[in-house]
C-alpha positions as CSV (number, residue, x, y, z in Angstrom):
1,X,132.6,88.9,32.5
2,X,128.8,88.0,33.3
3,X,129.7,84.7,31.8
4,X,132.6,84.0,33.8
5,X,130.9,84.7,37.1
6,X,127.8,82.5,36.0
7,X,130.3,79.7,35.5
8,X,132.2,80.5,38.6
9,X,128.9,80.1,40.7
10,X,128.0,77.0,39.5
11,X,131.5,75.5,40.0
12,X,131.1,76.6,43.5
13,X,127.5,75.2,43.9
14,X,128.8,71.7,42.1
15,X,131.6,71.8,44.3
16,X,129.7,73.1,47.9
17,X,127.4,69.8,47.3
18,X,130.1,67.4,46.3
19,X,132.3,67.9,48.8
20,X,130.6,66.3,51.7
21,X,130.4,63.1,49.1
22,X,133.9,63.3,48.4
23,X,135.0,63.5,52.2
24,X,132.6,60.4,53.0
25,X,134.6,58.7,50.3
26,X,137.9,58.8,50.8
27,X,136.7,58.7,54.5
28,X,135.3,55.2,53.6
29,X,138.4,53.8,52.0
30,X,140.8,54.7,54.7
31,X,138.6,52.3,56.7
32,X,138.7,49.5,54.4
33,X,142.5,50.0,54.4
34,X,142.2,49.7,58.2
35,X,139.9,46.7,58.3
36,X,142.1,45.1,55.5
37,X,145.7,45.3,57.5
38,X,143.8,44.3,60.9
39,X,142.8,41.3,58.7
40,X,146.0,40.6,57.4
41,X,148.0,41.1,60.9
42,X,145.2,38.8,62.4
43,X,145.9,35.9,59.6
44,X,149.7,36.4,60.3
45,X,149.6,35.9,64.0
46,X,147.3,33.0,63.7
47,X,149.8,31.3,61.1
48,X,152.3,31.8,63.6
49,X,150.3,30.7,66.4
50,X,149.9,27.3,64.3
51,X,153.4,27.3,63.5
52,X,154.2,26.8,67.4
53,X,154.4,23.6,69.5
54,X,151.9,24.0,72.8
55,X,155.1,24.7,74.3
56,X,155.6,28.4,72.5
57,X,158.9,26.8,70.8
58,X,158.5,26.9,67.1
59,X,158.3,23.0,65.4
């Protein structure tokens, strides 16, 4: 039972100092998925704003 409790504490440890990491992570990707779709809805209204006469008509 000694054993189990050893391992159980250093799971915790590995797991109390990774966490932080792991939260900056997935913190950092949901960013890069936000800068990634701004990028892409900035690149689709430019194509559209070529796509248009200087009148607003499409032409």
């Amino acid at each position: 039972m000694n054993t189990f409790m050893d391992v159980l504490a250093v799971a915790f440890v590995f797991v109390l100092l990774a966490l932080p990491s792991l939260i900056g992570h997935a913190r950092d990707l949901r960013i890069d998925h936000q800068i990634r779709r701004a990028g892409e809805a900035r690149a689709a209204e430019e194509s559209r704003a070529h796509a248009q006469d200087g009148f607003g008509h499409a032409a």
